[in-house]
VOGU-3710 file (C-alpha; in Angstrom, 3 decimals, decimal comma):
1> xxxxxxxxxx> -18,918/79,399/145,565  -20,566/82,428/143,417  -17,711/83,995/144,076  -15,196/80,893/142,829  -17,055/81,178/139,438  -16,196/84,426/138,657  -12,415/83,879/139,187  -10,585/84,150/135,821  -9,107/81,253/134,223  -8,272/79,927/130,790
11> xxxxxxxxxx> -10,841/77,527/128,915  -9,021/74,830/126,556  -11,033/72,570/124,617  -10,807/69,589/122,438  -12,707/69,656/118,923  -13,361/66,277/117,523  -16,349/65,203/119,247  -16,115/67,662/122,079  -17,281/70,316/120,560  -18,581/68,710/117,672
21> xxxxxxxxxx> -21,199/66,276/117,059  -18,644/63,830/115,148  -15,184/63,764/113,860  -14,386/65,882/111,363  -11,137/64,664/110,464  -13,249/62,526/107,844  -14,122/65,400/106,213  -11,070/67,182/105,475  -10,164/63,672/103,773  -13,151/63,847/102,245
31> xxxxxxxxxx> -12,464/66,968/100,792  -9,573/66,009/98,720  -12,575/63,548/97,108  -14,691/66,390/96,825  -12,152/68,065/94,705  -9,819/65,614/92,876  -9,871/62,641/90,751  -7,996/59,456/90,091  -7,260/59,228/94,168  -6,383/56,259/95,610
41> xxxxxxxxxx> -9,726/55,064/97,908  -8,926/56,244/101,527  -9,571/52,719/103,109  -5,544/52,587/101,773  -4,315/54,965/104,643  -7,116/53,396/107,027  -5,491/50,376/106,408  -1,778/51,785/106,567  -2,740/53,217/109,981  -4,572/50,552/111,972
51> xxxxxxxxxx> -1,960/48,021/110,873  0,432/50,405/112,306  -1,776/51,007/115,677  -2,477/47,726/115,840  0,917/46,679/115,737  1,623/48,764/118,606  -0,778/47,936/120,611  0,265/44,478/121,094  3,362/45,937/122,682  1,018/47,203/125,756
61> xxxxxxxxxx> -1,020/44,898/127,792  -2,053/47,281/130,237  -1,741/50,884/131,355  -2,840/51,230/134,510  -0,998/54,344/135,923  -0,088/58,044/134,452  3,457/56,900/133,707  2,296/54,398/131,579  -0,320/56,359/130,149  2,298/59,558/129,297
71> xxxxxxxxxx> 4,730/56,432/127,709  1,758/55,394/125,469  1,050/58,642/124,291  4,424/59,587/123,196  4,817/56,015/121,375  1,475/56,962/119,399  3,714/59,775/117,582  5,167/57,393/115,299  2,176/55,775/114,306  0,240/58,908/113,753
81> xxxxxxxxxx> 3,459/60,421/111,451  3,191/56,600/109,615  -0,170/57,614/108,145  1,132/61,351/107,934  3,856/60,479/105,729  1,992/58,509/103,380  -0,558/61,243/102,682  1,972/64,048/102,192  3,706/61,212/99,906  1,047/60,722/97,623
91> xxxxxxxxxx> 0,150/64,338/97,847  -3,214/63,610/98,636  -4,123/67,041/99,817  -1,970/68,747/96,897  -3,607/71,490/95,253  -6,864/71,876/97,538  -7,612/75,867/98,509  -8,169/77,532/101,897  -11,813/77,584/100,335  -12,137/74,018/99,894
101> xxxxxxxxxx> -11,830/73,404/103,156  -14,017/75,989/104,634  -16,699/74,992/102,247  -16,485/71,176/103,583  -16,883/73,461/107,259  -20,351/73,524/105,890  -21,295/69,857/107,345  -19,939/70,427/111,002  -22,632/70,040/113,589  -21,859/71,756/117,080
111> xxxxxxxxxx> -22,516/70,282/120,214  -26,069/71,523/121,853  -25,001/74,578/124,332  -21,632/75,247/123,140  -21,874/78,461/121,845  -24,033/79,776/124,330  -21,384/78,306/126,775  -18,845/80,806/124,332  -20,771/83,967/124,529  -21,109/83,897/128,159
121> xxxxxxxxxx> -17,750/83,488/128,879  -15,492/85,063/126,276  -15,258/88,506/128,124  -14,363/87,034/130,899  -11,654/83,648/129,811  -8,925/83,441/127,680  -10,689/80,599/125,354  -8,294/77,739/123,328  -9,623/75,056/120,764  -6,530/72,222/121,259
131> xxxxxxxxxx> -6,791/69,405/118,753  -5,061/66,818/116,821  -7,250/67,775/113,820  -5,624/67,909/110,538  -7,040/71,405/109,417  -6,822/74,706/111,191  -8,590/76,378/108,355  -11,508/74,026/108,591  -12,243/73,871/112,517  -11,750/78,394/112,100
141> xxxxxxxxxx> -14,426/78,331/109,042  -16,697/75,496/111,271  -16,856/78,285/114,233  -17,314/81,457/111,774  -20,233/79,540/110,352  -21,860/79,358/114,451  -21,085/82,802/115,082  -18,556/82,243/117,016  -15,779/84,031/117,930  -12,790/84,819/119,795
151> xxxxxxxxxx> -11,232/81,227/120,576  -7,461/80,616/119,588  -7,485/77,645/117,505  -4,041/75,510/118,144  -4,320/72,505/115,046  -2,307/71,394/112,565  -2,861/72,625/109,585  -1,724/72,034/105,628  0,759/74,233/103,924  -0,028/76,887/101,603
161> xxxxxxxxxx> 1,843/78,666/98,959  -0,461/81,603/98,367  -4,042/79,300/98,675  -3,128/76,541/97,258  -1,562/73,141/99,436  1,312/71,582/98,916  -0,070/68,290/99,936  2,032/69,100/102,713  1,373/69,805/106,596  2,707/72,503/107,862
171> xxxxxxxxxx> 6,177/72,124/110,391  5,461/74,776/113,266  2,398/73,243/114,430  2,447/69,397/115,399  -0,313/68,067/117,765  -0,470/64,469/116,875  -1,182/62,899/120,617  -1,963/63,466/124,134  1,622/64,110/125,139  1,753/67,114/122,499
181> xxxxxxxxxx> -1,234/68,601/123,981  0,485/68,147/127,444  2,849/70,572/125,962  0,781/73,461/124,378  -1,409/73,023/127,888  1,651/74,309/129,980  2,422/76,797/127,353  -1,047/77,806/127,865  -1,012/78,218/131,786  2,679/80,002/131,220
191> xxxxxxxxxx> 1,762/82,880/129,338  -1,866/83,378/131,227  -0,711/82,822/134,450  -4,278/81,067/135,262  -6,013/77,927/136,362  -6,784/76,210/133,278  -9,700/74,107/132,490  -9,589/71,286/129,889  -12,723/69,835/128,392  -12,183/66,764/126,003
201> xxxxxxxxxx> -14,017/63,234/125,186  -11,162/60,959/124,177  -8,020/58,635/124,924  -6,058/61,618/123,568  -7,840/63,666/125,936  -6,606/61,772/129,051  -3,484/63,466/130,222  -4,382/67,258/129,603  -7,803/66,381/131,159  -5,421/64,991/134,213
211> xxxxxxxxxx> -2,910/67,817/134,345  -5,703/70,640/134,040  -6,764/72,207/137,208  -10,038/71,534/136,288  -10,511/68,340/133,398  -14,337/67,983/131,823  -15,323/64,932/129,823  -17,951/66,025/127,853  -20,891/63,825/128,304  -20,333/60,668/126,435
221> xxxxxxxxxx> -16,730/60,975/126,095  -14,953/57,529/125,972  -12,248/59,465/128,374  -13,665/58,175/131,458  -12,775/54,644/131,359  -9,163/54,855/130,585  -8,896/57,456/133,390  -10,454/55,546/135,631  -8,077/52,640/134,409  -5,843/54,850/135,713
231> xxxxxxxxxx> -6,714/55,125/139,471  -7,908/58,664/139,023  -12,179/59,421/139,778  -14,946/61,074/137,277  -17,265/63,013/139,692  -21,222/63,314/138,727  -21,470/66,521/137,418  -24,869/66,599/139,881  -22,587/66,816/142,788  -20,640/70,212/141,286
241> xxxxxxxxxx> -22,071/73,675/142,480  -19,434/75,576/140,422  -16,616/74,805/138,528  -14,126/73,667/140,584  -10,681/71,800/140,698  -10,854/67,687/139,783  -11,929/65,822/137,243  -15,892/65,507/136,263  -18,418/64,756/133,316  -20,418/67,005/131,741
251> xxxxxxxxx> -22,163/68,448/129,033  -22,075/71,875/127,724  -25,725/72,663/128,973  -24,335/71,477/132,493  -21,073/73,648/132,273  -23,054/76,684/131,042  -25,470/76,276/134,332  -22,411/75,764/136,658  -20,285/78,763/135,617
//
């Protein structure tokens, strides 16, 4: 088993309340409030996109396989682009710098153990931040400010002539739901040509954490139910001498011990 953790393989990770302590998406809204006036209160695109989720929800009383599941996921698209649209319509990131962002970095607390989990393995793993996040520039400043380096960050991110946003996001990059990830995971396992672990905490962690070799909820992720819901098990980390192939919870402490 010693032997099994010191095979290479490619570490891809979740941000939003994987790696972090809470969501930061808040607070790259939050900085357009920060830096602007006369703004429309963001409770108006909360509302435009849980009447929207809502909506489509009703349209699925149960998932209960990874058909279903993968069908979900790429309906979500549309209702994640419904609040998109209406913030790059309003332009409610318009005009906000690269440093704006980083300086809202400033309030990101990291989960207890990552980086130590980072600087034992970054010599030795190709290392990937995956997330639906809305700022590239924000998760890049969050991990500068914990010393730590040497993860590829894959996130959408806003456009920038020079430093300043266009209130636009940016077309090359799209990660809005679990099926998207899906898609930069096998890109990811292409151009490596390794085993791929994927740790995430969330509904739109489900399907990479089910097509990675190895999939990690992080201890307290809401993952487990719906892929439980979905026939597949969550091991007990306490039953894991290594990291190995299947699906178990943990928390960065626990992953740092095991590898």
């Amino acid at each position: 088993m010693a032997q099994a953790a010191r095979t290479a393989r490619v570490v891809v990770m979740d941000w939003d309340e994987t790696i972090t302590k809470r969501d930061t998406t808040a607070l790259v809204a939050q900085t357009a409030y920060r830096c602007k006036s006369g703004l429309t209160d963001f409770s108006h695109y909360t509302k435009i996109y849980m009447d929207a989720y809502n909506m489509y929800l009703a349209k699925w009383l149960e998932r209960n396989n990874l058909e279903q599941e993968i069908e979900f996921q790429r309906g979500l698209k549309e209702v994640e682009m419904t609040l998109i649209s209406a913030i790059e319509r309003d332009g409610l990131f318009k005009g906000l710098t690269k440093g704006d962002l980083a300086e809202s970095a400033n309030a990101v607390e990291i989960q207890p153990g990552f980086v130590e989990f980072v600087k034992k393995i970054q010599n030795e793993s190709p290392l990937y931040i995956l997330s639906v996040n809305w700022s590239r520039t924000l998760i890049e400043a969050a991990l500068q400010r914990a010393g730590v380096t040497g993860i590829t960050v894959l996130a959408n991110e806003l456009e920038f002539h020079g430093n300043v946003s266009t209130g636009h996001f940016e077309s090359d990059i799209d990660i809005r739901t679990g099926c998207d990830k899906i898609v930069e995971l096998r890109k990811i396992k292409e151009k490596h040509g390794l085993a791929v672990i994927y740790v995430g905490d969330s509904s739109g962690d489900v399907l990479p954490i089910i097509e990675a070799d190895t999939g990690v909820v992080i201890e307290g992720g809401r993952a487990t139910k719906y892929i439980e819901a979905l026939g597949y098990t969550v091991d007990n980390v306490e039953n894991k001498t290594g990291i190995v192939p299947g699906i178990y919870g943990a928390s960065w402490k626990q992953l740092l011990h095991l590898w």
